[in-house]
Every structure is written in structure tokens, then in C-alpha cells.
C-alpha positions as CSV (number, residue, x, y, z in Angstrom):
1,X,-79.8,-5.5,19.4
2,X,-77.4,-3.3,21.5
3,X,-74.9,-4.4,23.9
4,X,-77.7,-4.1,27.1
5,X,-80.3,-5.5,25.8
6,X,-78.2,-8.4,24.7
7,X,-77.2,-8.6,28.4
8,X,-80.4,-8.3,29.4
9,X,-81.5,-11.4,26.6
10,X,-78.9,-13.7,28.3
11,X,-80.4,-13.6,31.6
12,X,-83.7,-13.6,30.3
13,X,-83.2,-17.5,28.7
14,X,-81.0,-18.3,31.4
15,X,-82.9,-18.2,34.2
16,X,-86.1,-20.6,34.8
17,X,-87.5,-17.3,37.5
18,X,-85.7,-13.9,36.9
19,X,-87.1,-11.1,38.7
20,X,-85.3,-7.7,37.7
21,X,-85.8,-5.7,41.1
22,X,-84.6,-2.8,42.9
23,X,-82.4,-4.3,45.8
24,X,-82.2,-7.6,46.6
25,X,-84.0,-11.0,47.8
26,X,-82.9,-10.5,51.0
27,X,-82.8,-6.6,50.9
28,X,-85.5,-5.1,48.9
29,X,-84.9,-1.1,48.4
30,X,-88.9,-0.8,47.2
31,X,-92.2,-1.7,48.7
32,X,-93.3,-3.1,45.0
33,X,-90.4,-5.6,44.7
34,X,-90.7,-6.4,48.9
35,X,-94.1,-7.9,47.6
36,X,-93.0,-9.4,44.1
37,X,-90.3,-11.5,46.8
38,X,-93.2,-12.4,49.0
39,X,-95.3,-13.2,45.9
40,X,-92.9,-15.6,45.0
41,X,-92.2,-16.9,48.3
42,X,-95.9,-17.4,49.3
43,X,-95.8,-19.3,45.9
44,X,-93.1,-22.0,47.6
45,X,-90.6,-21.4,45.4
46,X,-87.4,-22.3,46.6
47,X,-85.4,-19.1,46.9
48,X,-82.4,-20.4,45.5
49,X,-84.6,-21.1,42.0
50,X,-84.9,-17.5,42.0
51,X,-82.2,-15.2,40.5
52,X,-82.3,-11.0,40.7
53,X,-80.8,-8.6,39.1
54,X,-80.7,-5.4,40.9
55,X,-81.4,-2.7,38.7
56,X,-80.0,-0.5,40.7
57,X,-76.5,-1.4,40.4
58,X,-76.7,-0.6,36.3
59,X,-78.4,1.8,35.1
60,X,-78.2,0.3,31.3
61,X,-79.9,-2.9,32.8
62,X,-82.6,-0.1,34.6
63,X,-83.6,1.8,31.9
64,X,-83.1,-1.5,29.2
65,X,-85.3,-3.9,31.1
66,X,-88.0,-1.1,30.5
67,X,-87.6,-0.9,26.4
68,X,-86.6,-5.0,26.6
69,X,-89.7,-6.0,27.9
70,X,-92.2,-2.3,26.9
71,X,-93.2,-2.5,30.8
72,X,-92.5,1.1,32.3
73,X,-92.0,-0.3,35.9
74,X,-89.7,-2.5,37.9
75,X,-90.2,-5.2,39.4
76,X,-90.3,-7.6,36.0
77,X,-90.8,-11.0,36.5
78,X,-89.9,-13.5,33.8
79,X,-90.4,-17.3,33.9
80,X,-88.9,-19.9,31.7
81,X,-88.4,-16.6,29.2
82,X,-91.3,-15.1,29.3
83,X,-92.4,-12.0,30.4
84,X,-95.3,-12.2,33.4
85,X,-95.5,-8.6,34.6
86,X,-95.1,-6.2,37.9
87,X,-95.6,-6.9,41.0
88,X,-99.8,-6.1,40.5
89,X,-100.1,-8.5,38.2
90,X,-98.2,-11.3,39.9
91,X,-100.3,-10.6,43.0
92,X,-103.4,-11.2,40.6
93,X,-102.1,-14.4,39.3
94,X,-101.1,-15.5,42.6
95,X,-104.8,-14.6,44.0
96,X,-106.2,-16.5,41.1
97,X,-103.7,-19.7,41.9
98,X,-102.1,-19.1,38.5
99,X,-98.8,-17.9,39.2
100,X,-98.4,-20.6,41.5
101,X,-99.4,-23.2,38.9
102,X,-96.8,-21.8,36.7
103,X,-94.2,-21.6,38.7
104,X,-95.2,-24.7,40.4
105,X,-94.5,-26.4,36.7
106,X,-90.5,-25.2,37.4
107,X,-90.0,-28.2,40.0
């Protein structure tokens, strides 16, 4: 396993909701992870359960999160370690009331 995707392993099991995204929470620099944070909001979790990495401040953790997880796009949204998918298929899960069930299971 090479030094990134270590990196990118770490955060993975660290975090109960990890969403690798271009920008931030606060400031999302892409219309796809602008809805993956309004996904997760409309979902009521608490923002501050919710940790980012901004792929576009490394460009090992860009490209790695796409070989790490063999999804070709960002947004990536992991929960308790496991990969969920892009921003289409959280918005199907949360259409269907499973993503919220999910993540609801993180309280």
C-alpha cells in the first residue's frame, strides 16, 4: 500500500462520515459535492459528525481516493468505513429513506 493510499486508509476508519469533496462544507467548489453536503444535511446529520477532505488541496489524495475506492468521480462518501458512492447515489438512497437510516444508526 503506498504512502497515499495509506493516508487515505487512516481517514477512511477514522471517521464515522467522511466525504472526500472538492472544497469545503461550508464552501463547495462543485455543484456535485454542493448536493452530497445538502444530502447529508437534509439527512440531519450534525455537521460537526461530518469530516472533508478537500481534494483539491492534494492532488495524491485526488487522484488516490479514485484507485482507493475504483469510483472515477468525487464526491466519495464513506460511513463507518465503507464505501457508499457519489453524490447520485446518495441522492438515491436518501430518496429511498436509506441513507438516512444509515446514517441515522451514527447517533
Amino acid at each position: 500500500m503506498s504512502d497515499t493510499q495509506k493516508r487515505i486508509d487512516d481517514l477512511v476508519k477514522s471517521s464515522n462520515v467522511l466525504l472526500f469533496m472538492k472544497g469545503t462544507a461550508s464552501f463547495p467548489m462543485c455543484g456535485f459535492s454542493g448536493r452530497a453536503i445538502q444530502i447529508l444535511k437534509a439527512c440531519d446529520v450534525d455537521p460537526k459528525e461530518i469530516t472533508t477532505v478537500n481534494v483539491l488541496d492534494d492532488d495524491e489524495i485526488r487522484q488516490g481516493i479514485k484507485d482507493y475506492s475504483q469510483w472515477p468521480t468525487i464526491p466519495q462518501l464513506y460511513v463507518k468505513g465503507e464505501f457508499i458512492g457519489g453524490s447520485d447515489i446518495m441522492m438515491e438512497m436518501y430518496e429511498s429513506g436509506e441513507l438516512k437510516q444509515m446514517l441515522g444508526a451514527q447517533g
